[in-house]
C-alpha positions in Angstrom: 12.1 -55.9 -36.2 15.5 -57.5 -36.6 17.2 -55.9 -33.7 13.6 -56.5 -31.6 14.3 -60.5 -32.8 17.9 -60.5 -32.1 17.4 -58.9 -28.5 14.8 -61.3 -27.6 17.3 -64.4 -28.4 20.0 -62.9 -26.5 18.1 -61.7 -23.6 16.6 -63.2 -20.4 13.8 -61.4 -18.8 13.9 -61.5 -15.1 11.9 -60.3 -12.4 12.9 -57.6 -9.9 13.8 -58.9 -6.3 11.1 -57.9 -3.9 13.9 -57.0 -1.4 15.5 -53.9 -3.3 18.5 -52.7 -1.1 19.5 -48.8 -1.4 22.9 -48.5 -2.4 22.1 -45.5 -5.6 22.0 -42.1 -5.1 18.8 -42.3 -7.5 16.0 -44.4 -5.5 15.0 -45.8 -9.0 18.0 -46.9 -9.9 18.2 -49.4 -7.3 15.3 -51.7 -8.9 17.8 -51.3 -12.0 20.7 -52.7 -9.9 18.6 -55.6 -8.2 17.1 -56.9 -11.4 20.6 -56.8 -13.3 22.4 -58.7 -10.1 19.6 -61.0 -9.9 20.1 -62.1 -13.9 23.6 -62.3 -13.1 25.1 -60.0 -16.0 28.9 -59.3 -16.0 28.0 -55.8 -17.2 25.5 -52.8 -17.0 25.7 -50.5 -19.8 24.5 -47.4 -19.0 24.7 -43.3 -19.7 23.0 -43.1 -16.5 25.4 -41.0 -14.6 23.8 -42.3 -10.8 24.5 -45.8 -11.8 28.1 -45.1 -13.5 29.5 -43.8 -10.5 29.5 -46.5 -8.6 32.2 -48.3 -11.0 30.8 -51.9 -10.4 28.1 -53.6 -8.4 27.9 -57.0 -6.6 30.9 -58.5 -9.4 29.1 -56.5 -12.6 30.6 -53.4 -14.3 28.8 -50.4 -15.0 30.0 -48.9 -17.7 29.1 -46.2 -20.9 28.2 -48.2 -24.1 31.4 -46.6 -25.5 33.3 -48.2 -22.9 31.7 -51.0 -23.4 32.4 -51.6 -27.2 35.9 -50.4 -26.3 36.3 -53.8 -24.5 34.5 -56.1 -26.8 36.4 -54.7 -29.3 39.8 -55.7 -27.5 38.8 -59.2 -26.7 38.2 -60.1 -29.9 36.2 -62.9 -31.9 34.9 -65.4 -29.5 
């Protein structure tokens, strides 16, 4: 329930674009793509191996949640 709350205060829920380009090799993964651009996120973490190859995305990284930390972890406290 605590993770649940703290997701919910650090998350914005937005809607998929209606006008889903095709740039994955998965077809489902696009809607993924179009709804993470559209909510303007700096990052998509992912062990999704469709998405991951295409590096980054319209200015957002996709990266592995290991990568991910990784880079947290080197910037620092905020």
């Amino acid at each position: 329930a605590r993770t649940l709350n703290l997701i919910r205060r650090l998350c914005e829920v937005v809607e998929t674009p209606t006008d889903v380009h095709r740039v994955c090799r998965d077809p489902d993964d696009d809607a993924i793509l179009a709804a993470a651009a559209a909510g303007g996120v700096d990052a998509l973490v992912t062990h999704d191996k469709d998405l991951l190859v295409l590096g980054t995305r319209e200015g957002m990284e996709i990266v592995t949640p290991g990568e991910f930390l990784t880079r947290v972890e080197r910037r620092g406290p905020a």
